[in-house]
mmCIF file as gemmi writes it, N, C-alpha and C atoms, coordinates in Angstrom:
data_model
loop_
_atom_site.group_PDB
_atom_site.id
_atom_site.type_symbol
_atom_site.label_atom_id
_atom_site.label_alt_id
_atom_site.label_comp_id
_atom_site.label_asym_id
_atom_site.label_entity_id
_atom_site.label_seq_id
_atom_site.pdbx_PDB_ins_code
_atom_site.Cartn_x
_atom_site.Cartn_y
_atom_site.Cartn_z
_atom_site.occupancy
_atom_site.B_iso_or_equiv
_atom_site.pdbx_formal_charge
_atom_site.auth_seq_id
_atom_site.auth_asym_id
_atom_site.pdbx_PDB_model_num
ATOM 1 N N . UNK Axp A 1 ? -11.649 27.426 -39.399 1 0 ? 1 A 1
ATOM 2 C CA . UNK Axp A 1 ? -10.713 28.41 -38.903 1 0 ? 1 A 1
ATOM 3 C C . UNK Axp A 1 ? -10.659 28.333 -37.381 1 0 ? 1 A 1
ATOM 4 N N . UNK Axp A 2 ? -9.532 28.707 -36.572 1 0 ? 2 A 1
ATOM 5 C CA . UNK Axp A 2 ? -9.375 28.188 -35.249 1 0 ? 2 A 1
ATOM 6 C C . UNK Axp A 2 ? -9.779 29.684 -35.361 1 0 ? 2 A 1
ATOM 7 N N . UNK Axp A 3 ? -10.196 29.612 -33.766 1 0 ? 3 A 1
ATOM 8 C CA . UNK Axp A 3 ? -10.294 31.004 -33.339 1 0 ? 3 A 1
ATOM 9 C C . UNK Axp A 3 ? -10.439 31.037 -31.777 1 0 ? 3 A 1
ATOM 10 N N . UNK Axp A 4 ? -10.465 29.791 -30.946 1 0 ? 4 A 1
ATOM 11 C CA . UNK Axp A 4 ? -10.472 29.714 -29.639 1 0 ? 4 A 1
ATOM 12 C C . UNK Axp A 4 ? -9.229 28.573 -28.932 1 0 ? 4 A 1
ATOM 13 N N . UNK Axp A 5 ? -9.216 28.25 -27.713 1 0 ? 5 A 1
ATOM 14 C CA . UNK Axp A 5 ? -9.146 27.161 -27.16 1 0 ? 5 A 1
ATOM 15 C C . UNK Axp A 5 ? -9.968 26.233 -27.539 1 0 ? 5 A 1
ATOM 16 N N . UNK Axp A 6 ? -9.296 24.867 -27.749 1 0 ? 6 A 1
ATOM 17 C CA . UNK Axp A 6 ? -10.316 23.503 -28.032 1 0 ? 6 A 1
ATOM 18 C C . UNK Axp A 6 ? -11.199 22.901 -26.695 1 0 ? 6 A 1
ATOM 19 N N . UNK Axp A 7 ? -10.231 24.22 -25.416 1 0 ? 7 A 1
ATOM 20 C CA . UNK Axp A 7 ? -11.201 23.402 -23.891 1 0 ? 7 A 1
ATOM 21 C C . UNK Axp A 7 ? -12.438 24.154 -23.94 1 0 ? 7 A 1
ATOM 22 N N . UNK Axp A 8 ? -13.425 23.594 -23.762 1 0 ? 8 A 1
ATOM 23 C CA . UNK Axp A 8 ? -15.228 24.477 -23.746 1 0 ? 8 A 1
ATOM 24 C C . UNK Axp A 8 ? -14.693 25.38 -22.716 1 0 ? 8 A 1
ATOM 25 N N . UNK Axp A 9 ? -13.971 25.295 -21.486 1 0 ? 9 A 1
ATOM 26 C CA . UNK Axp A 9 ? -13.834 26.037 -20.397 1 0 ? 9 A 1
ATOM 27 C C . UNK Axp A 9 ? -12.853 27.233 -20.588 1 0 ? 9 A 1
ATOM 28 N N . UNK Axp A 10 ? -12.191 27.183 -21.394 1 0 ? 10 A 1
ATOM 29 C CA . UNK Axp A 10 ? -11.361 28.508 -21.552 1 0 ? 10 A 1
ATOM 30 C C . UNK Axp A 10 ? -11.893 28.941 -22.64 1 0 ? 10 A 1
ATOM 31 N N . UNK Axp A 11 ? -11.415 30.387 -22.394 1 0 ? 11 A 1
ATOM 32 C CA . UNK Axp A 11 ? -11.885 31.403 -23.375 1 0 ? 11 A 1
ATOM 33 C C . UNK Axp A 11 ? -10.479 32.251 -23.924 1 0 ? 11 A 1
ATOM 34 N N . UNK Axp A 12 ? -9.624 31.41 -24.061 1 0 ? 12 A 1
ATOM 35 C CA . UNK Axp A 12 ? -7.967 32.172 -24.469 1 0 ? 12 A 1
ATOM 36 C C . UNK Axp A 12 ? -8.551 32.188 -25.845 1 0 ? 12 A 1
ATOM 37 N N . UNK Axp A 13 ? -8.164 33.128 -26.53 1 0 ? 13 A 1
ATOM 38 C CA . UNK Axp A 13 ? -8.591 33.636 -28.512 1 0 ? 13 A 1
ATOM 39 C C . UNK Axp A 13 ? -6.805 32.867 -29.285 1 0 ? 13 A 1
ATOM 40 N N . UNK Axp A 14 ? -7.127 32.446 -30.194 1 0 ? 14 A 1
ATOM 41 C CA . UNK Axp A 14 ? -5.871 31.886 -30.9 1 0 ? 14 A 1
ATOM 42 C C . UNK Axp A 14 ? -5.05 32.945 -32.06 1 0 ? 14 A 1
ATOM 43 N N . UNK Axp A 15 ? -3.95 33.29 -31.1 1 0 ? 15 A 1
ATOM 44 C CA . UNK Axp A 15 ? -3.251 34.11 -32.31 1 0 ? 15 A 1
ATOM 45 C C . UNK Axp A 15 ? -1.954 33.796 -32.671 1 0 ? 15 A 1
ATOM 46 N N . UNK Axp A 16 ? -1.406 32.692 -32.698 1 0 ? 16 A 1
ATOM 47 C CA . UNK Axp A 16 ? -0.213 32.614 -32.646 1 0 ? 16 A 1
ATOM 48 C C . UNK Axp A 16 ? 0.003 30.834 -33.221 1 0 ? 16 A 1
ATOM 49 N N . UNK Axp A 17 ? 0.653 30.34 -34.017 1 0 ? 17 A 1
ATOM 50 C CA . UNK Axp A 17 ? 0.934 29.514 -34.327 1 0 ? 17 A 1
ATOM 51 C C . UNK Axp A 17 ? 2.223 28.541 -32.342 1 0 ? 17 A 1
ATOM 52 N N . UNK Axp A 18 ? 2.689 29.568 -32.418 1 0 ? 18 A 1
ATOM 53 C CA . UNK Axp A 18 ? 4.256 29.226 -31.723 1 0 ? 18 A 1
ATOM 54 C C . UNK Axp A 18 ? 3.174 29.008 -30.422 1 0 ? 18 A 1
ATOM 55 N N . UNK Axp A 19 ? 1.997 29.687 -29.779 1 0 ? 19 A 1
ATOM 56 C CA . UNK Axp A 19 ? 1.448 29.351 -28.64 1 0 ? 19 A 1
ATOM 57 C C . UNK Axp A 19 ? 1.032 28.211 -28.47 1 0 ? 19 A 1
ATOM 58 N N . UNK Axp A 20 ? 0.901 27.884 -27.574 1 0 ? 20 A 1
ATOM 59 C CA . UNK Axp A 20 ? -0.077 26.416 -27.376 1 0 ? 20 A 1
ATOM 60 C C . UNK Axp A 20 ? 0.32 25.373 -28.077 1 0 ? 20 A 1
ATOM 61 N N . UNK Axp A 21 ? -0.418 24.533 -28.674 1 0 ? 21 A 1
ATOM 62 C CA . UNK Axp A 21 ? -0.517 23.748 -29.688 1 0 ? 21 A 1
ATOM 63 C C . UNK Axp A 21 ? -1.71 23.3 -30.175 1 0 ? 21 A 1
ATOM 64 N N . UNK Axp A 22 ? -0.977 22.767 -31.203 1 0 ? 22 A 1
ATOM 65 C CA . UNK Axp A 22 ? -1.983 22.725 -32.888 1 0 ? 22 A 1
ATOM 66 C C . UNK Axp A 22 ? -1.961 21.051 -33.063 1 0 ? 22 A 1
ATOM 67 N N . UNK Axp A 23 ? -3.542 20.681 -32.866 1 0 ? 23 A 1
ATOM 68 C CA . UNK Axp A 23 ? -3.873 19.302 -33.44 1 0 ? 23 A 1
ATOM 69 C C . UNK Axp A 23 ? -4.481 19.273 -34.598 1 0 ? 23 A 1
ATOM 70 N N . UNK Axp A 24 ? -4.072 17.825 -35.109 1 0 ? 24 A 1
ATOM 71 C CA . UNK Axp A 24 ? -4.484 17.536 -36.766 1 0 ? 24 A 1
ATOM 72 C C . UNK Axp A 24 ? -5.067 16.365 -36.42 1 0 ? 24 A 1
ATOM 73 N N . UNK Axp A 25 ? -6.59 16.597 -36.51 1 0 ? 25 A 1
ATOM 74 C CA . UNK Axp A 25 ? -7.432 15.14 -36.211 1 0 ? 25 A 1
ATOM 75 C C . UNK Axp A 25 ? -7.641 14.71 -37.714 1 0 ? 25 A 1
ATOM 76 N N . UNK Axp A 26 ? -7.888 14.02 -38.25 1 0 ? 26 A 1
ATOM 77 C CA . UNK Axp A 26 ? -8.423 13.09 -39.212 1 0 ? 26 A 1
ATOM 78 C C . UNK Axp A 26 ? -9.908 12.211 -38.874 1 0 ? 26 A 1
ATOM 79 N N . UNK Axp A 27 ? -10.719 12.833 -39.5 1 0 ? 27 A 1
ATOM 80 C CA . UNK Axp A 27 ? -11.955 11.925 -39.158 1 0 ? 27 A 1
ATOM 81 C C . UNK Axp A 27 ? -12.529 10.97 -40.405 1 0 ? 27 A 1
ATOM 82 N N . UNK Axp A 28 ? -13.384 10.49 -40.174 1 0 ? 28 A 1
ATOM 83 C CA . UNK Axp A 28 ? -14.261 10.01 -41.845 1 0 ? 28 A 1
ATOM 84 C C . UNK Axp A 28 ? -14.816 10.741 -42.274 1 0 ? 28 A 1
ATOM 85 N N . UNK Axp A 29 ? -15.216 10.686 -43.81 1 0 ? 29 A 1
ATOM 86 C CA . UNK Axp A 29 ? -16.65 11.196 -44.534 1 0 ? 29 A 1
ATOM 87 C C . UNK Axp A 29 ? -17.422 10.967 -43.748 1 0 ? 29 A 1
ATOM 88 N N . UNK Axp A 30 ? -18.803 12.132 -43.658 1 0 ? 30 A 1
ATOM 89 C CA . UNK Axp A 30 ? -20.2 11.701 -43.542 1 0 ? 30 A 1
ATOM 90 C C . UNK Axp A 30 ? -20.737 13.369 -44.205 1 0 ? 30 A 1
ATOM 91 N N . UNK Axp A 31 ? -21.016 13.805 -43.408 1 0 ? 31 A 1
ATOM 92 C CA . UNK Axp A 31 ? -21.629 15.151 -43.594 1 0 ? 31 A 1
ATOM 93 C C . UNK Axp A 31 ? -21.11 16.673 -43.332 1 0 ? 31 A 1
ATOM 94 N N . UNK Axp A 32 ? -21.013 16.925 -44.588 1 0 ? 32 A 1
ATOM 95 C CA . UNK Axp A 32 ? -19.429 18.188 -44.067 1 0 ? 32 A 1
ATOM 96 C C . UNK Axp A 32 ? -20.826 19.366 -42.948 1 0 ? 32 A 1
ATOM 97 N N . UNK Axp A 33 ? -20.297 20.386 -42.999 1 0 ? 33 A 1
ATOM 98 C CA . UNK Axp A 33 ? -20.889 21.478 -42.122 1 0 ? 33 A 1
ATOM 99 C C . UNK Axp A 33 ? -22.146 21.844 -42.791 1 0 ? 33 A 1
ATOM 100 N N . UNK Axp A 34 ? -21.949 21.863 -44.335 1 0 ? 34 A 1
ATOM 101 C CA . UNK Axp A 34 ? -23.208 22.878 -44.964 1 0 ? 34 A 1
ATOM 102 C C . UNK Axp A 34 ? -24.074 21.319 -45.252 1 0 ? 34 A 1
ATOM 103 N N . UNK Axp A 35 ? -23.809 20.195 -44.852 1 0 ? 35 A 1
ATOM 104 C CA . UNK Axp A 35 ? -25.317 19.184 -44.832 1 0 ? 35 A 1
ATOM 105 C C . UNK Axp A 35 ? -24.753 18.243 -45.865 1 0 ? 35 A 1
ATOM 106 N N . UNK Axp A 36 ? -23.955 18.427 -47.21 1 0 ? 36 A 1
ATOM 107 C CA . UNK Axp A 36 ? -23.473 17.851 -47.945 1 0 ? 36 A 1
ATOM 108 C C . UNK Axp A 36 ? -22.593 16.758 -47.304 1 0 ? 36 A 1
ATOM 109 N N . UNK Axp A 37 ? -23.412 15.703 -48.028 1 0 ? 37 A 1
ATOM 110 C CA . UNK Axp A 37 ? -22.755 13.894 -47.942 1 0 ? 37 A 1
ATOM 111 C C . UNK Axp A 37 ? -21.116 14.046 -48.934 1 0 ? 37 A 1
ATOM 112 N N . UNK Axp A 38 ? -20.381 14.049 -47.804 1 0 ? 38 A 1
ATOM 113 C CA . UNK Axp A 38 ? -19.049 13.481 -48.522 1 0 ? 38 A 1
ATOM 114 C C . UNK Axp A 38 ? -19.033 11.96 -49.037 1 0 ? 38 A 1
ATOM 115 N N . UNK Axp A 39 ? -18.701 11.782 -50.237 1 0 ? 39 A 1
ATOM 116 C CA . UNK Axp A 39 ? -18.73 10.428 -50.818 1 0 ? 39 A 1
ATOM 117 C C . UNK Axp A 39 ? -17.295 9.406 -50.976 1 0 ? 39 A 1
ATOM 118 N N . UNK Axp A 40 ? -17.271 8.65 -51.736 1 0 ? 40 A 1
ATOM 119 C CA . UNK Axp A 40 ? -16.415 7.566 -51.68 1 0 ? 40 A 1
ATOM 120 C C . UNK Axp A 40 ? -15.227 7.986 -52.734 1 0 ? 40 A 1
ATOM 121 N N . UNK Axp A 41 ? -13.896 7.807 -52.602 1 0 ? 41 A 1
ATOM 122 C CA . UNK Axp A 41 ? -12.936 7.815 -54.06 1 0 ? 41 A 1
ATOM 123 C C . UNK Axp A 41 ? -13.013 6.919 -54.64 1 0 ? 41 A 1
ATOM 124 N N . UNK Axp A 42 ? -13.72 7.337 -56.303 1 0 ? 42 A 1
ATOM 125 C CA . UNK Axp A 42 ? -14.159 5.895 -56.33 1 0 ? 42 A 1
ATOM 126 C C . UNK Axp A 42 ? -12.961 4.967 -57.31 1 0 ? 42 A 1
ATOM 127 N N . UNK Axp A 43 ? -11.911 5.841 -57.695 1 0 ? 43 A 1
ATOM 128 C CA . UNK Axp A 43 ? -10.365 5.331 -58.115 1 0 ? 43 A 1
ATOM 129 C C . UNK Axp A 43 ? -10.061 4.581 -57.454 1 0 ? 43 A 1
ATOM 130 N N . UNK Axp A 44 ? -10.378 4.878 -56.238 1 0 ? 44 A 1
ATOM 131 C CA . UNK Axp A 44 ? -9.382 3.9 -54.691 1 0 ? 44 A 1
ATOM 132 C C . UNK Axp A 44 ? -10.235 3.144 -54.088 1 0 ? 44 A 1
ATOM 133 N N . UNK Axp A 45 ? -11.478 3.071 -54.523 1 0 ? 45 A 1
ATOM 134 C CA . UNK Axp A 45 ? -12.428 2.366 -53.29 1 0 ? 45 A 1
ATOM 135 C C . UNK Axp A 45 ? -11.839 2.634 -51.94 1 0 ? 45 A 1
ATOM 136 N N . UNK Axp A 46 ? -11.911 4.045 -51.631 1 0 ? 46 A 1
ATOM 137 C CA . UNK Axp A 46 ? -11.574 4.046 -49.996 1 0 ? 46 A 1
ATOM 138 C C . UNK Axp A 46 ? -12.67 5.525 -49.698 1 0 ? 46 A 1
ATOM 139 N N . UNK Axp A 47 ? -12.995 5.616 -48.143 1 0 ? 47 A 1
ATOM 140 C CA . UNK Axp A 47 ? -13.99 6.401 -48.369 1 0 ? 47 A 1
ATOM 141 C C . UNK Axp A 47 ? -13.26 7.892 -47.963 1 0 ? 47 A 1
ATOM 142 N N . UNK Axp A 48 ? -13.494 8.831 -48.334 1 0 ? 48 A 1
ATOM 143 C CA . UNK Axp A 48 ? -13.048 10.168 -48.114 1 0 ? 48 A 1
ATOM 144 C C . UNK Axp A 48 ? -12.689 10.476 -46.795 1 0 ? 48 A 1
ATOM 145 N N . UNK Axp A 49 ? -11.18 11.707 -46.391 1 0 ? 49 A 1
ATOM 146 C CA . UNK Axp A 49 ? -11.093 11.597 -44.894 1 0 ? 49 A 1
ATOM 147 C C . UNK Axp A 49 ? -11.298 13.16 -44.809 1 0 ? 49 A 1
ATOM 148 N N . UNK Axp A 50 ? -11.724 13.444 -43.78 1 0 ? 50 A 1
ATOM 149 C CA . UNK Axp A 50 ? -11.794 14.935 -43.677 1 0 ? 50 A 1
ATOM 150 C C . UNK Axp A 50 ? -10.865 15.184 -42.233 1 0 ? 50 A 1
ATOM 151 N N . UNK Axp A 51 ? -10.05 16.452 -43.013 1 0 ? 51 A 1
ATOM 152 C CA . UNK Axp A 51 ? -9 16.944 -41.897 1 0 ? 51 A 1
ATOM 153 C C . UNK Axp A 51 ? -8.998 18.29 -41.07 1 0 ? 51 A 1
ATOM 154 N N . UNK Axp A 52 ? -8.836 17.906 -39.849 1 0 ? 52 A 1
ATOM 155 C CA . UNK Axp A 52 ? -9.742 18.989 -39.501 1 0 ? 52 A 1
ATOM 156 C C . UNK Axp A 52 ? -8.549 19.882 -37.902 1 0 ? 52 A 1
ATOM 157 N N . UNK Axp A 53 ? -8.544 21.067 -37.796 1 0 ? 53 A 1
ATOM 158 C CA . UNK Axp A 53 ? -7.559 21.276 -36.858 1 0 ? 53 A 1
ATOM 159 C C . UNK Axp A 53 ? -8.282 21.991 -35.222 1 0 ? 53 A 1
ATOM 160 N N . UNK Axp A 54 ? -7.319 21.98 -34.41 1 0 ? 54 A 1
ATOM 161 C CA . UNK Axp A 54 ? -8.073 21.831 -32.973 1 0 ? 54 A 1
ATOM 162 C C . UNK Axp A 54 ? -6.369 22.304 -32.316 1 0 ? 54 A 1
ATOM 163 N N . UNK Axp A 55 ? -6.976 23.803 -31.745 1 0 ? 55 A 1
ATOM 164 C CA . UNK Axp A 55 ? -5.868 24.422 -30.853 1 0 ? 55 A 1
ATOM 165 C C . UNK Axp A 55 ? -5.806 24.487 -29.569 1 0 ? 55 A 1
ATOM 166 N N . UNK Axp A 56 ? -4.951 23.956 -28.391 1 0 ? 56 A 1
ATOM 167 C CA . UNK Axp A 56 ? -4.771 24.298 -26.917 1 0 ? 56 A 1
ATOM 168 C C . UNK Axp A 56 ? -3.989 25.663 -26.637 1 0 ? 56 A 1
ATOM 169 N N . UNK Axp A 57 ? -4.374 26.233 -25.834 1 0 ? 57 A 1
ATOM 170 C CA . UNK Axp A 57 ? -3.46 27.045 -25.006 1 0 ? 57 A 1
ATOM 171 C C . UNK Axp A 57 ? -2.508 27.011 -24.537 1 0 ? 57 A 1
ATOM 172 N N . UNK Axp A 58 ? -1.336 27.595 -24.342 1 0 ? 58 A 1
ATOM 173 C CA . UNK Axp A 58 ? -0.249 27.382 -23.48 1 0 ? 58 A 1
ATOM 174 C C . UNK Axp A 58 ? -0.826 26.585 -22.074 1 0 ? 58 A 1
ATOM 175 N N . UNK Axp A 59 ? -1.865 27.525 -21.707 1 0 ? 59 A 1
ATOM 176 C CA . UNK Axp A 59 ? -1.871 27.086 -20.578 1 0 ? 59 A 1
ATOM 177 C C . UNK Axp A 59 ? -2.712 25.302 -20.321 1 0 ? 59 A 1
ATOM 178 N N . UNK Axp A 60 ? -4.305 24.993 -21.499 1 0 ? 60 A 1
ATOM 179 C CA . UNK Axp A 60 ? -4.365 24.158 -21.472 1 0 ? 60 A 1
ATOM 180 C C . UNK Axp A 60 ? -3.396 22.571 -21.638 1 0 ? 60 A 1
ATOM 181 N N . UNK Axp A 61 ? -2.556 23.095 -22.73 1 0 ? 61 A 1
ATOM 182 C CA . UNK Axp A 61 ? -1.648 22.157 -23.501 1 0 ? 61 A 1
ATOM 183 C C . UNK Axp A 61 ? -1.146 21.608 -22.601 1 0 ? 61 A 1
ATOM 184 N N . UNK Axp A 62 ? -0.525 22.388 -21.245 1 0 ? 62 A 1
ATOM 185 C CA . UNK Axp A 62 ? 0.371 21.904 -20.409 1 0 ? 62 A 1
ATOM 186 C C . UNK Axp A 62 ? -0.465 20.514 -19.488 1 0 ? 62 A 1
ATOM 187 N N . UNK Axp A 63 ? -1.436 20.778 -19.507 1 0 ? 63 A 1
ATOM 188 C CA . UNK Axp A 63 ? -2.308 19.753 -19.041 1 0 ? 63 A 1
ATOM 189 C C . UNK Axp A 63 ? -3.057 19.155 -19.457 1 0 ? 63 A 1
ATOM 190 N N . UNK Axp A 64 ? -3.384 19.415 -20.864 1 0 ? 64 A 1
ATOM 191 C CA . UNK Axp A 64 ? -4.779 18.448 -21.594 1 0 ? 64 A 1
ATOM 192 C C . UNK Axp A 64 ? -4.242 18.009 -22.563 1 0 ? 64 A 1
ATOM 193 N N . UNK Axp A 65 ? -4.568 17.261 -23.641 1 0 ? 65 A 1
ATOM 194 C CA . UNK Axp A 65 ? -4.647 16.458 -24.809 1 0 ? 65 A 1
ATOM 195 C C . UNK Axp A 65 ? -6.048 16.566 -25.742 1 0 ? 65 A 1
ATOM 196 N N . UNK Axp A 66 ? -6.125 16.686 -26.899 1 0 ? 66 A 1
ATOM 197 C CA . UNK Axp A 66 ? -6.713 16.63 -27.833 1 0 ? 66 A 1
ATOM 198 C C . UNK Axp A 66 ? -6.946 15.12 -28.293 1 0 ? 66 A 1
ATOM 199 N N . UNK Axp A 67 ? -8.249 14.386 -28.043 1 0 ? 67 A 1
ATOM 200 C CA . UNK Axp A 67 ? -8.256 12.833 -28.479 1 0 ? 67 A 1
ATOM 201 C C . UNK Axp A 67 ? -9.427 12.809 -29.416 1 0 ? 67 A 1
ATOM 202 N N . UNK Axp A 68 ? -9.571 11.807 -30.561 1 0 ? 68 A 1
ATOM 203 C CA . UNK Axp A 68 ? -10.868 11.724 -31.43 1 0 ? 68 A 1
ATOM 204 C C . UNK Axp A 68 ? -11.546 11.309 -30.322 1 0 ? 68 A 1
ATOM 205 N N . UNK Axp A 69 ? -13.256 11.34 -30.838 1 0 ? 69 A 1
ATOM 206 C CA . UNK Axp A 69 ? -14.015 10.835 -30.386 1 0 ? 69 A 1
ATOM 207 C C . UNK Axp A 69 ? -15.483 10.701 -31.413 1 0 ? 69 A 1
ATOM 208 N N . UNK Axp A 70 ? -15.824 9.422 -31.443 1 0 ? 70 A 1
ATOM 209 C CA . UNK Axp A 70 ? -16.359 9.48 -32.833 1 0 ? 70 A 1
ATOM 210 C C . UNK Axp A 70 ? -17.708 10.12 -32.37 1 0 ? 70 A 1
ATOM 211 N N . UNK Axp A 71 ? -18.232 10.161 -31.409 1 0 ? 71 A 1
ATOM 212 C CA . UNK Axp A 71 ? -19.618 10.863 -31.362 1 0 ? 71 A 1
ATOM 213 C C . UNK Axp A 71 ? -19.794 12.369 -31.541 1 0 ? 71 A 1
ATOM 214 N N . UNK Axp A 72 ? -18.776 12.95 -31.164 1 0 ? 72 A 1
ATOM 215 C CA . UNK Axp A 72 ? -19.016 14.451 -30.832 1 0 ? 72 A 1
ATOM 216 C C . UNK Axp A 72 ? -17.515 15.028 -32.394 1 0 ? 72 A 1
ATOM 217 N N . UNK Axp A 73 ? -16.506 14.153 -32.34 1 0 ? 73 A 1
ATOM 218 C CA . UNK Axp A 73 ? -15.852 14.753 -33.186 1 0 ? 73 A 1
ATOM 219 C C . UNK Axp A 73 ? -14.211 14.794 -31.973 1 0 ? 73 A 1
ATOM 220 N N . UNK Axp A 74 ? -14.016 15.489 -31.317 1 0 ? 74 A 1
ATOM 221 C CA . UNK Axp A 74 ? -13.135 15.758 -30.816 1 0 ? 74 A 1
ATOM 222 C C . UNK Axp A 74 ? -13.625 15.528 -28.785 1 0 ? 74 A 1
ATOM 223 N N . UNK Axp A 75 ? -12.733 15.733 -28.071 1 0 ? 75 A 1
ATOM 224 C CA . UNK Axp A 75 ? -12.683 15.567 -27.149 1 0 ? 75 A 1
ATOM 225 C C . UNK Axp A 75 ? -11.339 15.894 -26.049 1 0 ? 75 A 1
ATOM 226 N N . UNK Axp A 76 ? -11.642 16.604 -25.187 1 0 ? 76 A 1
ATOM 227 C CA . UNK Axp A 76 ? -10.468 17.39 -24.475 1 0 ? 76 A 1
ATOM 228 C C . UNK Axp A 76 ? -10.363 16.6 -22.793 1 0 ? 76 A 1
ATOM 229 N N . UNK Axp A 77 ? -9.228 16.147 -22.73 1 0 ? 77 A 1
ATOM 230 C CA . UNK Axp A 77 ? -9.148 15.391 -21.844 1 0 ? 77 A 1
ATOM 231 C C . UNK Axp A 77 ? -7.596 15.684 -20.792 1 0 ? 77 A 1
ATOM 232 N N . UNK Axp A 78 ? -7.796 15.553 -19.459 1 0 ? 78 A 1
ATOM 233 C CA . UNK Axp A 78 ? -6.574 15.976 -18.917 1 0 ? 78 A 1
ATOM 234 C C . UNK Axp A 78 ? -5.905 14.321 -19.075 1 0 ? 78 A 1
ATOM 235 N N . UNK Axp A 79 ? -4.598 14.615 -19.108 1 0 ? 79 A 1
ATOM 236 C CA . UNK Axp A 79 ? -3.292 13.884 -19.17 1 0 ? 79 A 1
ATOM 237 C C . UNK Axp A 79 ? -3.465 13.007 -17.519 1 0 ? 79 A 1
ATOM 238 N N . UNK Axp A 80 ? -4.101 13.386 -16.598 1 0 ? 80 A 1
ATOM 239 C CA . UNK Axp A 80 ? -4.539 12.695 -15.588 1 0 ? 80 A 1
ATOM 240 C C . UNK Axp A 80 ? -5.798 11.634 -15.738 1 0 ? 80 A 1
ATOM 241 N N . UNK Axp A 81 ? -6.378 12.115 -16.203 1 0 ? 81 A 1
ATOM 242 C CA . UNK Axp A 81 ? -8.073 11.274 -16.765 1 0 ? 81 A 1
ATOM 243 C C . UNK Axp A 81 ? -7.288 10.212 -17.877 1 0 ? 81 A 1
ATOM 244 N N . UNK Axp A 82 ? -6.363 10.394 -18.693 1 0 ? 82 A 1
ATOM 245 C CA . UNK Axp A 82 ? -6.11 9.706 -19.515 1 0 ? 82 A 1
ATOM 246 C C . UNK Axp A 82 ? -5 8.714 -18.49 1 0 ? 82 A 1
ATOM 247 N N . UNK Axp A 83 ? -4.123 8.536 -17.907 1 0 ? 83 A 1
ATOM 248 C CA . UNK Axp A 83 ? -3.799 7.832 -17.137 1 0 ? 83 A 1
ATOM 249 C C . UNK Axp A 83 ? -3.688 6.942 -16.285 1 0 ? 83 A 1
ATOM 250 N N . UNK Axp A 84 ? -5.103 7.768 -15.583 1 0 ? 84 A 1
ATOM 251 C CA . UNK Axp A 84 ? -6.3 6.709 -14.884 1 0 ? 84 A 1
ATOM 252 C C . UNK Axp A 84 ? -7.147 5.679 -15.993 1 0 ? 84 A 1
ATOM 253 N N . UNK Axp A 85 ? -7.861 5.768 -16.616 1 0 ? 85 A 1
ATOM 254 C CA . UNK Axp A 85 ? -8.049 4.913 -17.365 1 0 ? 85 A 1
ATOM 255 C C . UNK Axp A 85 ? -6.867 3.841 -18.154 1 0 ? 85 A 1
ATOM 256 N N . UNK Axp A 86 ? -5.905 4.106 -18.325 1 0 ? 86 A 1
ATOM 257 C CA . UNK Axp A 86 ? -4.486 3.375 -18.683 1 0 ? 86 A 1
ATOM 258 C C . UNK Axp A 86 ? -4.41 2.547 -17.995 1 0 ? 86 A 1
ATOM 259 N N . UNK Axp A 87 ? -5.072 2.54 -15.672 1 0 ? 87 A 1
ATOM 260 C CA . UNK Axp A 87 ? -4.41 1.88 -15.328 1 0 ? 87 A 1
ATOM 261 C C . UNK Axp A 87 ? -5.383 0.928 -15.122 1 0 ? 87 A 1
């Protein structure tokens, strides 16, 4: 359930679909929250994806981005930091 900003640094509360914006990360199986090993489909031989959502602020949105990051899960990055590295 969202209930904040996705920036560690703001503290805006999420009430509004129409505010900010709303990311849809997709990660892999491994270990949901309560410790349980997500496993394989084993119809499809493909391994399970878990979908997971991540909200900005009006005010972050205007300047940050929502990017995976496989160590931590998610990662909040300004549209400047991402640029610089581009170049």
């Amino acid at each position: 359930m969202l209930s904040k900003c996705a920036n560690p640094d703001c503290s805006a509360s999420f009430r509004y679909l129409h505010q900010g914006r709303l990311f849809r990360i997709e990660t892999s199986a491994g270990l949901d929250r309560r410790g349980v090993t997500l496993g394989v489909d084993d119809d499809k031989k493909k391994p399970l994806r878990r979908i997971e959502f991540y909200w900005l602020c009006e005010d972050c949105a205007k300047k940050m981005t929502v990017i995976p990051d496989k160590e931590t899960g998610i990662s909040v990055r300004s549209f400047k930091y991402l640029q610089a590295i581009a170049s």
